[in-house]
C-alpha positions in Angstrom: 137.4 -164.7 -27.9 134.8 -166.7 -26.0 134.8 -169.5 -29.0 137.7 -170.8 -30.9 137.7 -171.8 -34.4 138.3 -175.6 -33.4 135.0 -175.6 -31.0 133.2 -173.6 -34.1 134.0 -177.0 -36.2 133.1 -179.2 -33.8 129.4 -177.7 -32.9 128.8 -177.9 -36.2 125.4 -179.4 -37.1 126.1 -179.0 -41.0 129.5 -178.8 -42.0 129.7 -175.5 -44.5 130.9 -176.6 -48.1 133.3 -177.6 -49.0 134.5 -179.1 -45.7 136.3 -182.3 -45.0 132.8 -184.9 -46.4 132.6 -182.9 -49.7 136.8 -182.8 -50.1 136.6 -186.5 -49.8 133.9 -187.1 -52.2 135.5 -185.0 -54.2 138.9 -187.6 -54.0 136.8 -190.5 -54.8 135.1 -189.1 -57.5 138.0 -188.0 -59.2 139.6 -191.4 -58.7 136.7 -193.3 -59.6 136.4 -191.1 -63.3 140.4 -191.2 -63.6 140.9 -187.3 -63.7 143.4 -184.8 -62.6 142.0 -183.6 -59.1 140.8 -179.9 -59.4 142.3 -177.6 -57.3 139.6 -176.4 -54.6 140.1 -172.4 -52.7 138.3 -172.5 -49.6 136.1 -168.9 -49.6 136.0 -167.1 -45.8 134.0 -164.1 -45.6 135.0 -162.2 -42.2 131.3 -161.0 -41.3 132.1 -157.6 -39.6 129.3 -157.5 -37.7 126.5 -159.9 -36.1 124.2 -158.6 -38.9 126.2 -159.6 -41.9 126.8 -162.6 -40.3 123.0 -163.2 -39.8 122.5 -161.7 -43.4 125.1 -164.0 -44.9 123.5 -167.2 -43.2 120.2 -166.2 -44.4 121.1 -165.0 -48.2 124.3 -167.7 -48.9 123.8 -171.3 -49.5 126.7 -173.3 -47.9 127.3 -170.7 -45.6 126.2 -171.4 -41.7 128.0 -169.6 -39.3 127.1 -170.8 -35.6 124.9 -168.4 -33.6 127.6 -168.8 -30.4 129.9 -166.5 -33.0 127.5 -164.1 -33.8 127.0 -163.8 -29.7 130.6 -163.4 -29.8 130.5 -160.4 -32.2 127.7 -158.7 -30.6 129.2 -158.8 -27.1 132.4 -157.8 -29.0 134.0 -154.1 -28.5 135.5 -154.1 -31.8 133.6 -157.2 -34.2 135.5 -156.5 -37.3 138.5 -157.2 -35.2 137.2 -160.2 -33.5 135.9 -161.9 -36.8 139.4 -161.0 -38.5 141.0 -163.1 -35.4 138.4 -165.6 -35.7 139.0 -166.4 -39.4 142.5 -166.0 -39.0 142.3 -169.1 -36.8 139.3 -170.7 -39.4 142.2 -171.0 -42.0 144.9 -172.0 -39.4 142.5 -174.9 -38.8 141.1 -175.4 -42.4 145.0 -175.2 -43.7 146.0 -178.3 -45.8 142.4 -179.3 -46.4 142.6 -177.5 -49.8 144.2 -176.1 -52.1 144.3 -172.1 -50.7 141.9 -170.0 -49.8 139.5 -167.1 -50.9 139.4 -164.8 -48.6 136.6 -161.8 -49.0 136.6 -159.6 -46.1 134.3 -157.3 -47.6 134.3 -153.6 -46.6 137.2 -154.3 -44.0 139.9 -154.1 -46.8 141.6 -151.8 -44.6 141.8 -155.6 -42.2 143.6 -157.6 -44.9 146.7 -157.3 -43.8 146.0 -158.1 -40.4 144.0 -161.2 -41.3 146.8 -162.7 -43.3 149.4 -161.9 -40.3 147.0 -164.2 -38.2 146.7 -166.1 -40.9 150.5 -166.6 -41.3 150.0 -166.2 -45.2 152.1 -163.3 -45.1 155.4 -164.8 -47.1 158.4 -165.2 -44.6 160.6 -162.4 -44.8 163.3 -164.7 -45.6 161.8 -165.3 -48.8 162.0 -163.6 -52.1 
């Protein structure tokens, strides 16, 4: 991939909610009220093409995915695979900023388990 998901967060003009701001304000407001913090799932919607990715950004509110990645997808052989890798490495570099995360790959379902490989949300075999 031309753009890694660290260069996507920092070309960001508007950080997509919630990111790191909104997680913070979240912290103080909870601490300023004296309530349990919520728990907070970050959403990621793999677009699996440069169209959904442009219809997402224009329908979505919160949602702003950088045109360099939509370049990416159109130069791309495979784009479902290539935005499967990419937010793969969104929620390595997103992990421990919330709680989990919501991940919607819609109409790749056939993807999922390739995502949370990438992901490494697949429980270690070691586990029960």
């Amino acid at each position: 991939s031309d753009l890694t998901a660290a260069g996507y967060f920092d070309n960001l003009s508007a950080v997509p909610a919630p990111g790191a701001a909104s997680l913070a304000l979240l912290e103080d407001v909870v601490a300023e009220v004296g309530c349990p913090r919520p728990k907070v799932l970050l959403g990621i919607i793999p677009p699996r093409s440069a169209e959904m990715a442009r219809q997402l950004n224009h329908t979505i509110i919160g949602v702003n995915i950088p045109e360099s990645f939509i370049a990416v997808l159109e130069r791309a052989q495979d784009p479902q695979a290539e935005s499967i890798h990419y937010c793969a490495e969104v929620v390595q570099t997103l992990r421990g900023l919330g709680d989990g995360f919501h991940l919607m790959p819609v109409a790749m379902e056939n993807r999922v388990e390739t995502l949370l490989a990438e992901a490494c949300l697949l429980p270690h075999p070691s586990l029960p």
